[in-house]
C-alpha positions as a Python dict, from the first residue, in 0.01 Angstrom:
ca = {
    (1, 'X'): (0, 0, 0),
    (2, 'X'): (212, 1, -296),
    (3, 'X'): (430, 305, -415),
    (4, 'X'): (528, 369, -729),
    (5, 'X'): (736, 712, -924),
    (6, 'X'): (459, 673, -1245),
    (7, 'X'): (148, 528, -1235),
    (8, 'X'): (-44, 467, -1591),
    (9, 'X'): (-414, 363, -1634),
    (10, 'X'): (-486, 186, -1995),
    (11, 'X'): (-275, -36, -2205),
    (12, 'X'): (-346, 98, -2524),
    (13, 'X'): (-139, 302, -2769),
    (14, 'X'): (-152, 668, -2559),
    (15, 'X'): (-45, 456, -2218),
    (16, 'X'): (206, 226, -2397),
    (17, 'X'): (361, 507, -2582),
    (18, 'X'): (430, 715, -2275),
    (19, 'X'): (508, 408, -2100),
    (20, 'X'): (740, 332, -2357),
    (21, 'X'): (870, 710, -2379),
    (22, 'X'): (969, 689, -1969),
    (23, 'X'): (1161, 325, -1988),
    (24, 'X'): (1386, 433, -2272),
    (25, 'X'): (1442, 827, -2128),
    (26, 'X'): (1556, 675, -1733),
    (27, 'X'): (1749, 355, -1951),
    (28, 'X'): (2009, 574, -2102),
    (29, 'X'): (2029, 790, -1766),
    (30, 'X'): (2087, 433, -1531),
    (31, 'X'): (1853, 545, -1335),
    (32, 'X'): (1524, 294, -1224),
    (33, 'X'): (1237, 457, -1116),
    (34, 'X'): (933, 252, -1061),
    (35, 'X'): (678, 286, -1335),
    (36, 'X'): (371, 67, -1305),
    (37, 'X'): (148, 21, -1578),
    (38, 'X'): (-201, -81, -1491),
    (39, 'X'): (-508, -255, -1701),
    (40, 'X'): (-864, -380, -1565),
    (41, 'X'): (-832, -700, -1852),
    (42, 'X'): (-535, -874, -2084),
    (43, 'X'): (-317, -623, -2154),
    (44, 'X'): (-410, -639, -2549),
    (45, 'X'): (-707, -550, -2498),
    (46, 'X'): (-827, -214, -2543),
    (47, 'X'): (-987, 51, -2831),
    (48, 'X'): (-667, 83, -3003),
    (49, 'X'): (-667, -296, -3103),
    (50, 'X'): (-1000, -244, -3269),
    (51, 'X'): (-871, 45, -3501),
    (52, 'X'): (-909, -82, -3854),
    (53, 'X'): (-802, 217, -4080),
    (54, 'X'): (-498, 359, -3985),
    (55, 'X'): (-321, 687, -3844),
    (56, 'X'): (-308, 969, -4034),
    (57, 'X'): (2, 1158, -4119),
    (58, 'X'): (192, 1445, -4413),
    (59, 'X'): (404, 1167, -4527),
    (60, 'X'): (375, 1213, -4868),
    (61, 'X'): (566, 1528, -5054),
    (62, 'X'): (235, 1651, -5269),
    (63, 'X'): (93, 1688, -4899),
    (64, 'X'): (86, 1927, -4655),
    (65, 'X'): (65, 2041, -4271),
    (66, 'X'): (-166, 2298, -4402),
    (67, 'X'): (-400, 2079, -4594),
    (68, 'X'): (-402, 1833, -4266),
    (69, 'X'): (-502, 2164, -4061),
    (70, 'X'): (-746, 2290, -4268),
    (71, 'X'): (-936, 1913, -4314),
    (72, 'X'): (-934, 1856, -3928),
    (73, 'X'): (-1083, 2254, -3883),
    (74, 'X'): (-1347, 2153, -4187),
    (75, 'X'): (-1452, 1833, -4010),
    (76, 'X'): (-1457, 1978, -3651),
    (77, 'X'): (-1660, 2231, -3747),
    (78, 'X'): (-1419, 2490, -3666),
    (79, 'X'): (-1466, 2495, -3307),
    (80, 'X'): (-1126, 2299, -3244),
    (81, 'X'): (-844, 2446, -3101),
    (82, 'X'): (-618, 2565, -3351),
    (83, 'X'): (-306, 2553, -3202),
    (84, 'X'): (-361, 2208, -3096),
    (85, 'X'): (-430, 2059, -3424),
    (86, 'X'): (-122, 2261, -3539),
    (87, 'X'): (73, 2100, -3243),
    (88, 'X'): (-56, 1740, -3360),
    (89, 'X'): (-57, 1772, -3736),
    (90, 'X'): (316, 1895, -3712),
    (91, 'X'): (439, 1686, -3465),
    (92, 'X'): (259, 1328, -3633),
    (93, 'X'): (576, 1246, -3878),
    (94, 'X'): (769, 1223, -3588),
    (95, 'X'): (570, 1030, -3380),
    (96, 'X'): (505, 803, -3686),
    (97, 'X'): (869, 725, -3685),
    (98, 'X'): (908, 635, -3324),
    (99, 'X'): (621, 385, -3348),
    (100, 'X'): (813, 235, -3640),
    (101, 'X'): (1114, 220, -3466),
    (102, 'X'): (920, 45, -3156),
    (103, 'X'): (859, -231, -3440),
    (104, 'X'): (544, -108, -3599),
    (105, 'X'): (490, -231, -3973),
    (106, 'X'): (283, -27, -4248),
    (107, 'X'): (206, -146, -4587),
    (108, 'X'): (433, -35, -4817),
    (109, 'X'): (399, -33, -5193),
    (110, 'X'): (625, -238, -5506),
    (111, 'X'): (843, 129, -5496),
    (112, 'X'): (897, 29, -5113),
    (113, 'X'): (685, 362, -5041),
    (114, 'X'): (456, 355, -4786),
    (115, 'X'): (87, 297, -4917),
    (116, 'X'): (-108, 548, -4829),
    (117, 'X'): (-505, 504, -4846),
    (118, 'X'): (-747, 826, -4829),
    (119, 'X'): (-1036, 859, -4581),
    (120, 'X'): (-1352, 1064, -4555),
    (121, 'X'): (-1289, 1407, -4512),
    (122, 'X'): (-891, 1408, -4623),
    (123, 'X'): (-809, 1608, -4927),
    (124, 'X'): (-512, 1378, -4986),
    (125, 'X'): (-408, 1002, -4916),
    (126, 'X'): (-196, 1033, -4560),
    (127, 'X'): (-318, 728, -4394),
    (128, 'X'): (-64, 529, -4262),
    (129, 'X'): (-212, 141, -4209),
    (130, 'X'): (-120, -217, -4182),
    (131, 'X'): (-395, -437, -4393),
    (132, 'X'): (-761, -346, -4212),
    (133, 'X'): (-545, -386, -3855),
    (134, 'X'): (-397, -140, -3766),
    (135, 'X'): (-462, -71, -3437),
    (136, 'X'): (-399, -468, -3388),
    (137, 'X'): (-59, -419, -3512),
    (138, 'X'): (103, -73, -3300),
    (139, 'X'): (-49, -313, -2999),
    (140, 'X'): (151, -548, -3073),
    (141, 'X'): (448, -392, -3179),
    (142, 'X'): (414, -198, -2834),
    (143, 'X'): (357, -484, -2618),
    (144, 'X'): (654, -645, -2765),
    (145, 'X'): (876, -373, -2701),
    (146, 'X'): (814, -278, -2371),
    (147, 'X'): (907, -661, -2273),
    (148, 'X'): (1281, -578, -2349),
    (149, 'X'): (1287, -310, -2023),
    (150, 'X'): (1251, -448, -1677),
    (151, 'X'): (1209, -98, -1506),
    (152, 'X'): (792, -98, -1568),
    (153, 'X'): (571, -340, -1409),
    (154, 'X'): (302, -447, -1572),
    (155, 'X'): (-39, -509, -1373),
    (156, 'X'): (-296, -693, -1529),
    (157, 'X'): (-637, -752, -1384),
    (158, 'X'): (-671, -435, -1187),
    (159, 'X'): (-961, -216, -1181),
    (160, 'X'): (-908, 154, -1093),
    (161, 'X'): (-1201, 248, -902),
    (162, 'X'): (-1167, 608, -778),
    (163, 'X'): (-860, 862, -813),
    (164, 'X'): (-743, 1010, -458),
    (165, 'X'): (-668, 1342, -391),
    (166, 'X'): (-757, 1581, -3),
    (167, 'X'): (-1126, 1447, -24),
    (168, 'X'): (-1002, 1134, 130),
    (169, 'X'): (-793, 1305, 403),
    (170, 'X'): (-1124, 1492, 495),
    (171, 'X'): (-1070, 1776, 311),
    (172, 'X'): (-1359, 1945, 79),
    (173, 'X'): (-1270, 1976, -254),
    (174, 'X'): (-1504, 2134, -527),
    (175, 'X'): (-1486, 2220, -860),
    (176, 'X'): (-1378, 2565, -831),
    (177, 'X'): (-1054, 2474, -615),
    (178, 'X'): (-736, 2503, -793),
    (179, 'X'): (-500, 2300, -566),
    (180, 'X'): (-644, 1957, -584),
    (181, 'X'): (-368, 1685, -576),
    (182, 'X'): (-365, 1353, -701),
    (183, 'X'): (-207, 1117, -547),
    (184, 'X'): (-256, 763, -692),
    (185, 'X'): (-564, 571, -703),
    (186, 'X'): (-776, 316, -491),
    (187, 'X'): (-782, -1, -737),
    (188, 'X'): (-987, -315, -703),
    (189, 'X'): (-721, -614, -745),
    (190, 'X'): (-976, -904, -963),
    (191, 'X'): (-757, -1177, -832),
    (192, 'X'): (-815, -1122, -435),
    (193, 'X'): (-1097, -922, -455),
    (194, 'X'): (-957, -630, -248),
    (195, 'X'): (-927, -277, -345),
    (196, 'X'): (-539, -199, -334),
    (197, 'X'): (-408, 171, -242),
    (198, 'X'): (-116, 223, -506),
    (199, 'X'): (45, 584, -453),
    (200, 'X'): (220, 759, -729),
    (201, 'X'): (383, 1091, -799),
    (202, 'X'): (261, 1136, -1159),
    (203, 'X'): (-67, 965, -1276),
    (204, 'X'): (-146, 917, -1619),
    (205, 'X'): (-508, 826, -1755),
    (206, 'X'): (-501, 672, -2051),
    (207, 'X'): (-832, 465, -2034),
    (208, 'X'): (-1052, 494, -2349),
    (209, 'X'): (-1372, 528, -2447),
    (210, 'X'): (-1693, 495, -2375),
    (211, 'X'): (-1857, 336, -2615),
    (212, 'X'): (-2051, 22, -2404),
    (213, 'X'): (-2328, 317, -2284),
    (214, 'X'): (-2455, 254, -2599),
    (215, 'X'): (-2647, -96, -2718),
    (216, 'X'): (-2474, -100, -3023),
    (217, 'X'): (-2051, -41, -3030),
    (218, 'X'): (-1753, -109, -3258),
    (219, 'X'): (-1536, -85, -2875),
    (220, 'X'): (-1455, -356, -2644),
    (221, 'X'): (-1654, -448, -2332),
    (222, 'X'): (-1375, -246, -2145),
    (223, 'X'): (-1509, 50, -2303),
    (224, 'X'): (-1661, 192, -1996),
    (225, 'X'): (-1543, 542, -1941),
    (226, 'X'): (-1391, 493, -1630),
    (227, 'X'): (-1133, 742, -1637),
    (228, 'X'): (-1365, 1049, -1742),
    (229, 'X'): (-1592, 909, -1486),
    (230, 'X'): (-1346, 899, -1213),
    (231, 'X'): (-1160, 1215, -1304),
    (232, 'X'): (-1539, 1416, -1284),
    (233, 'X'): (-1619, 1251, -925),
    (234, 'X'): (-1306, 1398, -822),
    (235, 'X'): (-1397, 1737, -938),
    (236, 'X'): (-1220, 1771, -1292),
    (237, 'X'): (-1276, 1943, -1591),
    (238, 'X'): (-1480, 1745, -1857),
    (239, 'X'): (-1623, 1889, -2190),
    (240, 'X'): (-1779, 1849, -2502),
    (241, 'X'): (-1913, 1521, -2404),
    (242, 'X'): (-2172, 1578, -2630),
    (243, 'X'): (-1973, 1491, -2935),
    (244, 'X'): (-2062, 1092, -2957),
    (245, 'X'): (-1912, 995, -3325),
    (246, 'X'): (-2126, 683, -3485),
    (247, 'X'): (-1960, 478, -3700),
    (248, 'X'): (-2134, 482, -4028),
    (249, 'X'): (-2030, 144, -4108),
    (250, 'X'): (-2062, -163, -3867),
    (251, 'X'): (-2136, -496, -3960),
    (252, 'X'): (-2557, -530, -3935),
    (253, 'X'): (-2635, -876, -3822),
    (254, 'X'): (-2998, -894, -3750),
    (255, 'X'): (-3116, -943, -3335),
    (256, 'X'): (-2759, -873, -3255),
    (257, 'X'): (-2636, -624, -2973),
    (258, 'X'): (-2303, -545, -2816),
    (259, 'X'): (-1999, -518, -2994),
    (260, 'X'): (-2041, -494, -3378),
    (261, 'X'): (-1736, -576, -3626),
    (262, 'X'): (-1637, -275, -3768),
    (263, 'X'): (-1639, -194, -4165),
    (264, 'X'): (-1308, 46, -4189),
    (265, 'X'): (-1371, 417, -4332),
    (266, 'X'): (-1103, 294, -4559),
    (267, 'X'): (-1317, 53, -4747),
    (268, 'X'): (-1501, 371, -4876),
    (269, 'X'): (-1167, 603, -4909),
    (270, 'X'): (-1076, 254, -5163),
    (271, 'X'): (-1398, 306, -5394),
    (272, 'X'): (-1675, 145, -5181),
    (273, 'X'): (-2028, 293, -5228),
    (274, 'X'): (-2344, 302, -4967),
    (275, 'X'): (-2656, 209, -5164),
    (276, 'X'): (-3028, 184, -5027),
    (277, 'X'): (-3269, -73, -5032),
    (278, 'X'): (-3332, 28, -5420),
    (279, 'X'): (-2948, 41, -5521),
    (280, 'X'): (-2921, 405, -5509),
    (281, 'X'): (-2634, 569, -5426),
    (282, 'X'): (-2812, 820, -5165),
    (283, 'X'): (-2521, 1001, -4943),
    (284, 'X'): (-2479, 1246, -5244),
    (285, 'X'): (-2871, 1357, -5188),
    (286, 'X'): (-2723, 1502, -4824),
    (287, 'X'): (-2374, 1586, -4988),
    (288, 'X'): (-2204, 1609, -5245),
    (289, 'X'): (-1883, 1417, -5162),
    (290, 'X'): (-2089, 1112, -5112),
    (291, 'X'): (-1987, 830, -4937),
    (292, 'X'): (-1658, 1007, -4891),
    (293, 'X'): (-1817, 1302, -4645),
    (294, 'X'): (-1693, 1313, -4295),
    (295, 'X'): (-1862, 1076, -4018),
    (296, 'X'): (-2148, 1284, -3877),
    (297, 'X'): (-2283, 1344, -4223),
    (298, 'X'): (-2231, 1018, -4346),
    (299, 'X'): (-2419, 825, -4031),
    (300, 'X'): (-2672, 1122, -4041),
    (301, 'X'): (-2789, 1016, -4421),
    (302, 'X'): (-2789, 650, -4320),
    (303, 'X'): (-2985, 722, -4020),
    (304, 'X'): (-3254, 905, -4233),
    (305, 'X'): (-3246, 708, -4546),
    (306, 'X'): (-3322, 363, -4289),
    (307, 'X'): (-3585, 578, -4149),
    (308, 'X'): (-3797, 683, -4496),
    (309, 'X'): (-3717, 285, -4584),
    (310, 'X'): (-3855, 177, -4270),
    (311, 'X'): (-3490, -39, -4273),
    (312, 'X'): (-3219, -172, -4005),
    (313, 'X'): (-2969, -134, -4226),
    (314, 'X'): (-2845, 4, -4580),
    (315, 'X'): (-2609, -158, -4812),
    (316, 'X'): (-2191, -100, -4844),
    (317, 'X'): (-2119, -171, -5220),
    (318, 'X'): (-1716, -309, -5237),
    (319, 'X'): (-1757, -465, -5587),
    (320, 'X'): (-1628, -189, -5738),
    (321, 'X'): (-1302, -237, -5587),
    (322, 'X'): (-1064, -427, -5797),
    (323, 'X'): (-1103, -798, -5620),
    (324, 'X'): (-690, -848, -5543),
    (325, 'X'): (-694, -518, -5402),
    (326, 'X'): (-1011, -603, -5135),
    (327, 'X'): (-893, -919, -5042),
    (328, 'X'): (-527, -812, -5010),
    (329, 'X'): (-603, -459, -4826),
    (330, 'X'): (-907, -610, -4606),
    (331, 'X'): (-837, -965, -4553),
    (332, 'X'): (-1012, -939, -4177),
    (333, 'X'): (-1293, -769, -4279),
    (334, 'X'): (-1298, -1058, -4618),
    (335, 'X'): (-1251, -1313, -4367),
    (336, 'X'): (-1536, -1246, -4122),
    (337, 'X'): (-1836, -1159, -4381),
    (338, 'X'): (-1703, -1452, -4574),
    (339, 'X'): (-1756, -1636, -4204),
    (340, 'X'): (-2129, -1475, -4268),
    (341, 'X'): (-2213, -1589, -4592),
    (342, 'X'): (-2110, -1254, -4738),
    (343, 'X'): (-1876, -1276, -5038),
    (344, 'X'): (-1771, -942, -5045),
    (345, 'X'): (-1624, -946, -5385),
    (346, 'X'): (-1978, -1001, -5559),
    (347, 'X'): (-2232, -898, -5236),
    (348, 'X'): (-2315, -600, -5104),
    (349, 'X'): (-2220, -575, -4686),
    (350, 'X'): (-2527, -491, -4450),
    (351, 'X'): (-2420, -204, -4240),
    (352, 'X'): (-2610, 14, -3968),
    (353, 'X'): (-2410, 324, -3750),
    (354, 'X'): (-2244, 198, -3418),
    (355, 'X'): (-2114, 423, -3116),
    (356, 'X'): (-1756, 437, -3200),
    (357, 'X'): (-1535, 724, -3062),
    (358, 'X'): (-1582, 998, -2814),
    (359, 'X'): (-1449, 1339, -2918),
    (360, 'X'): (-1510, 1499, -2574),
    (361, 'X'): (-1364, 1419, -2239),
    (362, 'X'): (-1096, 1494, -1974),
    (363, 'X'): (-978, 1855, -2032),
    (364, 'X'): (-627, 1900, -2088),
    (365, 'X'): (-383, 2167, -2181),
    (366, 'X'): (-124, 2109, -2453),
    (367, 'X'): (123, 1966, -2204),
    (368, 'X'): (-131, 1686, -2137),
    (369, 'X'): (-188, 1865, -1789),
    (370, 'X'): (-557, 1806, -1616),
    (371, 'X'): (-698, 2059, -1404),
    (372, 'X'): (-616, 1858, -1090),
    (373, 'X'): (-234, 1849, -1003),
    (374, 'X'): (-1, 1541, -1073),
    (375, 'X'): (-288, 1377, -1330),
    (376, 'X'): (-223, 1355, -1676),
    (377, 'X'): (-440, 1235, -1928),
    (378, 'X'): (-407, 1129, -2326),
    (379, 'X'): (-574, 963, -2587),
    (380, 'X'): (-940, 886, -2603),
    (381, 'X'): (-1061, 960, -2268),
    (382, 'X'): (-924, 1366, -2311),
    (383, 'X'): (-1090, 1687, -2485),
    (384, 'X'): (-768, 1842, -2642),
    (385, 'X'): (-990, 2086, -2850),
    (386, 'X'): (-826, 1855, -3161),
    (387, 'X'): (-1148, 1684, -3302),
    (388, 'X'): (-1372, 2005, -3223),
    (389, 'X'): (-1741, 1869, -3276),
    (390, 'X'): (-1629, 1599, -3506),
    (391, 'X'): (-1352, 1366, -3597),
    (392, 'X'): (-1150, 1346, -3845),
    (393, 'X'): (-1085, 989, -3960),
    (394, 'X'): (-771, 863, -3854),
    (395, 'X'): (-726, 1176, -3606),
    (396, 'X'): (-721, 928, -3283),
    (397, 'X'): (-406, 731, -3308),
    (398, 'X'): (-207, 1061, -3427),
    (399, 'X'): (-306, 1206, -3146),
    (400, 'X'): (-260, 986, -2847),
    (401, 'X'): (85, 933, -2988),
    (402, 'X'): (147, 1322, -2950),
    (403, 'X'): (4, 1336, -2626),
    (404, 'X'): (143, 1102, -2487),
    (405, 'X'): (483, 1258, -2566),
    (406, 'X'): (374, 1576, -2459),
    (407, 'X'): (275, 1399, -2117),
    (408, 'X'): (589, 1234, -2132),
    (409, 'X'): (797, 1561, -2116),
    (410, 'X'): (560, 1719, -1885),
    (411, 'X'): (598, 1394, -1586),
    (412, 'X'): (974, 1502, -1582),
    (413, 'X'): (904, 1822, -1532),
    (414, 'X'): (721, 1683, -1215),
    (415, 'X'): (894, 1419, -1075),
    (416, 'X'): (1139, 1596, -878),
    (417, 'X'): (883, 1843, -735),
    (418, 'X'): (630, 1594, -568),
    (419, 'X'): (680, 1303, -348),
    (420, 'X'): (435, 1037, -168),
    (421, 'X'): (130, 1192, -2),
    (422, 'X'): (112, 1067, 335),
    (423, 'X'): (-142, 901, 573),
    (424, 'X'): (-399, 787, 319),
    (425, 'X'): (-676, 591, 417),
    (426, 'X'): (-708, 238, 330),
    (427, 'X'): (-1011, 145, 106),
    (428, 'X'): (-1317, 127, 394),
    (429, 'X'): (-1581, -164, 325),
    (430, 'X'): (-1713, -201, 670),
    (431, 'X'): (-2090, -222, 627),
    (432, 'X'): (-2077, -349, 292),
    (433, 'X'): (-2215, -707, 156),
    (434, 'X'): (-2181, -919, -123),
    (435, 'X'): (-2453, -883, -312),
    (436, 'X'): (-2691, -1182, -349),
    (437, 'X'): (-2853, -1057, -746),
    (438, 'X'): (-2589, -980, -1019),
    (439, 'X'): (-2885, -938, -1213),
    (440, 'X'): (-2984, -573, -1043),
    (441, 'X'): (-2642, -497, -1200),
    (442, 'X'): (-2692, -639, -1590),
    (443, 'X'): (-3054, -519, -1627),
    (444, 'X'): (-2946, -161, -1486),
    (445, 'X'): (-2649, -137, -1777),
    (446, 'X'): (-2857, -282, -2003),
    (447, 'X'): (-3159, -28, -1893),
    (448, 'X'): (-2883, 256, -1965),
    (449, 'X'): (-2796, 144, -2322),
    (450, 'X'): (-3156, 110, -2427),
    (451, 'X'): (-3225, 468, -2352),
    (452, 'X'): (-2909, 622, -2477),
    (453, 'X'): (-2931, 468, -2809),
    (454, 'X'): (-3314, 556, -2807),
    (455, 'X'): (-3331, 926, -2702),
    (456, 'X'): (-2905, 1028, -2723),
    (457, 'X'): (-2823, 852, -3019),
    (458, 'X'): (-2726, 1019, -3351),
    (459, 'X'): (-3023, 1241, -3396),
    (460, 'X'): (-3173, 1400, -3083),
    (461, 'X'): (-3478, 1596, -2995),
    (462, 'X'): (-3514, 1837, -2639),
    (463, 'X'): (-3851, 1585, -2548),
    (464, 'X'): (-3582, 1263, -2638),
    (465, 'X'): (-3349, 1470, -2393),
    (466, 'X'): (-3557, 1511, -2124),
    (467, 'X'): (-3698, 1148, -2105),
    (468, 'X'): (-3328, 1007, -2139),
    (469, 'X'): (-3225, 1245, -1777),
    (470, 'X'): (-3497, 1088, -1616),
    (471, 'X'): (-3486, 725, -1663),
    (472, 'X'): (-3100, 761, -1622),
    (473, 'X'): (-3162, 946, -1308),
    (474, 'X'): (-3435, 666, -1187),
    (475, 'X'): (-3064, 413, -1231),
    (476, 'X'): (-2847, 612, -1071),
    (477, 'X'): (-3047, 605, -753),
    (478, 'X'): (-3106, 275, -755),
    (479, 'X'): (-2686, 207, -836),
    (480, 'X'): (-2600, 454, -589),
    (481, 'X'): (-2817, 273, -288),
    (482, 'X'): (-2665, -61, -397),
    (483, 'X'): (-2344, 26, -398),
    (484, 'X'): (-2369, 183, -51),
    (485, 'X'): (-2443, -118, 85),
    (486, 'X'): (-2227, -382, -160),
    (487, 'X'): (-1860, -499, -202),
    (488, 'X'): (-1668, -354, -494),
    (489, 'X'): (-1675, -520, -796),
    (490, 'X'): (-1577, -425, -1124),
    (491, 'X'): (-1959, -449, -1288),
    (492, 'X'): (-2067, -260, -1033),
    (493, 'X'): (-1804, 29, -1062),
    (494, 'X'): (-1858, 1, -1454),
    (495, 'X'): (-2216, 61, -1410),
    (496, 'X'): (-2160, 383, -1196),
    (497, 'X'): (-1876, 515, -1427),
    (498, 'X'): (-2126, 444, -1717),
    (499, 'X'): (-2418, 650, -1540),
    (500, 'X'): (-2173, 939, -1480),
    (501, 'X'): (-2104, 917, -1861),
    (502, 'X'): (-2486, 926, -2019),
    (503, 'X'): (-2520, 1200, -1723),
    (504, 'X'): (-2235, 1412, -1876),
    (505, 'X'): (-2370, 1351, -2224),
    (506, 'X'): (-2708, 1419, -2193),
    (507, 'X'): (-2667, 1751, -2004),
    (508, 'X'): (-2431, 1867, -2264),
    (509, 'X'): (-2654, 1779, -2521),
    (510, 'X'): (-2908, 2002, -2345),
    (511, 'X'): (-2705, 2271, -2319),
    (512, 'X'): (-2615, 2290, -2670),
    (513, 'X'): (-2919, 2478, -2856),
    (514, 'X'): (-2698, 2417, -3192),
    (515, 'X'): (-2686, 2184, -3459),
    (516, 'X'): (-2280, 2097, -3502),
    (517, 'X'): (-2063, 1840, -3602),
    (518, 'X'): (-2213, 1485, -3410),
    (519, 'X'): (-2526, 1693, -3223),
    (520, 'X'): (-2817, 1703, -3427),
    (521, 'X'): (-3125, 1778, -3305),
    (522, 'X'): (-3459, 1814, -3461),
    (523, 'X'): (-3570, 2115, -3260),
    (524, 'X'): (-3294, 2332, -3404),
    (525, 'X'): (-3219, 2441, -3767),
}
């Protein structure tokens, strides 16, 4: 049993940040509390290395606070929380800073100004990046700073598998109880293949997305949802799960599923154009910013235009952009189509929608506080009532940064009023096996994908709906009798947090009789 003052779940910016945040704050008070950071792969790996575009910011003097408000209310279709995208839009410069202090590095232009690029859905250019990756970059700036404190441990290849709070004393918690506790987590070491008790006063869940319920994703294999899936087994609040944001622009390669390379927003914000099959520019037949309308509008058109076409994919037209300017900006994405036999400079880049971000999730207040005691929660995995039912390009790394201050302030308020919880159980196994056929686990996940991207992808229907609850359901009994009677293993934990995912999805879906933002269905106007 290991005990530890903080405990944080994900490696990516939100968990780094805070992580970050804690070693510097107990530093300059000599004072060494034990902060353990842990992640289920490398440490590098995680959604925020696979953000191309940037973070947005008001950086530049013509801009505003109010013009980054009023975009983020437009694109969120004004059912976001207003004083929390006040809270992030006005608190971003500052959090902007501290990542450049950490070591981050932005392009700048000749004048030594930053060089800001415009997305879909901003009325001005306030996007902060570093070449097409970004995300690459603030990892490793992050990484590399929080080598230089030796008061956070970092634990690599360790799989949180459930959250534990009084239902493993016995106790019965529910929903509608307001006391629940955290008190660390039950996590399945990958080296010794033993589930580990670590204690912790304050827990923070910074674990992603959940992007890999889908057959087609621009996020990592780690992409799994655990933390939402964890945090709703042990009773907390989750919402707006419906909100599933497709990339409008991932790399099409033809018979390939998984992980698709992602063509930034910011290839479009630089003068890129979709075309169809015919060389029409279509997006401005469904609006009239074109290629430059937010995400859910944008995927929407492509969706219907490679429907009437009878098409996998439509076209992404970068020869406009002056040829210095793609290669210098986008020298990954030049790189990797160039890989493909795709000159981007004089051919046009296949592209289909991908799942991509989540805009729903763990519910937390504005001082990153979940509805169960002592568990914090920032960046993808939350619902901060910032994105509303759509995000805003460039939103996500703004506001895990924010967040994770705000959770940052919020675990001192707690540390001195909450100690070790004791006499918990160690992880039980008796009765359990190793199980003989991995491949009950694979075909089950890959079961799961093929029905959410069939009947809870980007357009929906009530009949899609219904069919995608009960061949989910039909998995989940089947996972939930294997894993009564099997050893832990991270596939098989994946596939159960997954299931609890497309479960939370689809029944939000259902219970939204709306067209808004990412949920569009064909039975309403």
């Amino acid at each position: 049993m290991k005990k530890v003052d903080f405990l944080i779940v994900g490696s990516g910016i939100a968990g780094l940040s805070y992580a970050l945040k804690l070693c510097e704050h107990f530093q300059s008070k000599n004072h060494h509390p034990k902060i353990c950071l842990i992640t289920k792969d490398d440490p590098f790996e995680s959604n925020t290395r696979y953000a191309q575009g940037g973070i947005a910011a008001v950086i530049d003097a013509d801009d505003s606070y109010e013009k980054h408000i009023k975009d983020t209310l437009v694109a969120g279709s004004h059912i976001n929380n207003e004083e929390v995208v006040k809270l992030v839009v006005e608190n971003g410069p500052d959090r902007i800073r501290e990542l450049i202090n950490w070591g981050t590095q932005f392009d700048k232009s000749e004048d030594g100004e930053y060089n800001l690029a415009k997305e879909g859905g901003h009325s001005d250019h306030r996007i902060l990046h570093f070449k097409d990756v970004t995300g690459q970059e603030i990892q490793r700036a992050l990484l590399n700073a929080i080598k230089s404190y030796d008061n956070v441990e970092i634990l690599q290849d360790y799989y949180a598998v459930d959250l534990i709070t009084q239902h493993h004393l016995g106790e019965d918690v529910t929903r509608y109880r307001k006391d629940t506790q955290c008190y660390g987590i039950y996590a399945l070491n990958k080296i010794t293949d033993e589930v580990e008790t670590i204690l912790s006063k304050v827990t923070l869940l910074a674990t992603g997305g959940i992007g890999q319920v889908y057959n087609t994703t621009t996020n990592p294999s780690v992409a799994t949802g655990d933390g939402i899936a964890m945090t709703y087994r042990a009773k907390g609040e989750v919402n707006h799960m419906e909100f599933v944001q497709f990339h409008p622009t991932a790399l099409y390669q033809r018979g390939h599923e998984g992980n698709a390379f992602l063509i930034t927003e910011a290839m479009r914000g630089a003068g890129a154009i979709l075309r169809n099959s015919k060389g029409k520019d279509f997006v401005t037949k469904y609006d009239k910013r074109g290629s430059l309308a937010p995400r859910d509008i944008v995927a929407r058109a492509i969706d219907s235009e490679m429907k009437k076409e009878g098409k996998d994919h439509v076209w992404l037209d970068a020869t406009l952009i002056d040829e210095e300017e793609l290669k210098g900006h986008f020298p990954s994405i030049y790189k990797t189509c160039l890989e493909m036999g795709i000159d981007i400079t004089k051919d046009y880049i296949p592209v289909a929608p991908a799942s991509h971000y989540l805009c729903g999730g763990i519910v937390v207040n504005t001082k990153a506080e979940t509805s169960i005691n002592n568990l914090l929660a920032c960046g993808e995995c939350t619902c901060t009532g910032l994105h509303g039912a759509n995000r805003l390009a460039s939103n996500s790394l703004l506001e895990a940064t924010v967040y994770a201050h705000e959770a940052f302030e919020t675990a001192l308020q707690l540390i001195d009023k909450t100690d070790w919880k004791q006499g918990i159980p160690a992880w039980n196994k008796d009765g359990t096996t190793v199980p003989e056929e991995m491949v009950l686990i694979s075909q089950s996940r890959s079961d799961l994908q093929r029905v959410m991207s069939n009947y809870v992808g980007i357009v929906r229907s009530d009949e899609r709906l219904k069919r995608a609850f009960t061949r989910t359901g039909l998995i989940y009994e089947e996972t939930e009798a294997l894993y009564k009677k099997t050893v832990i293993s991270q596939p098989l934990c994946e596939l159960r947090n997954m299931i609890t995912i497309t479960y939370l999805i689809i029944t939000g879906a259902k219970g939204r009789h709306e067209n808004i933002g990412l949920h569009y269905s064909i039975d309403y106007e």
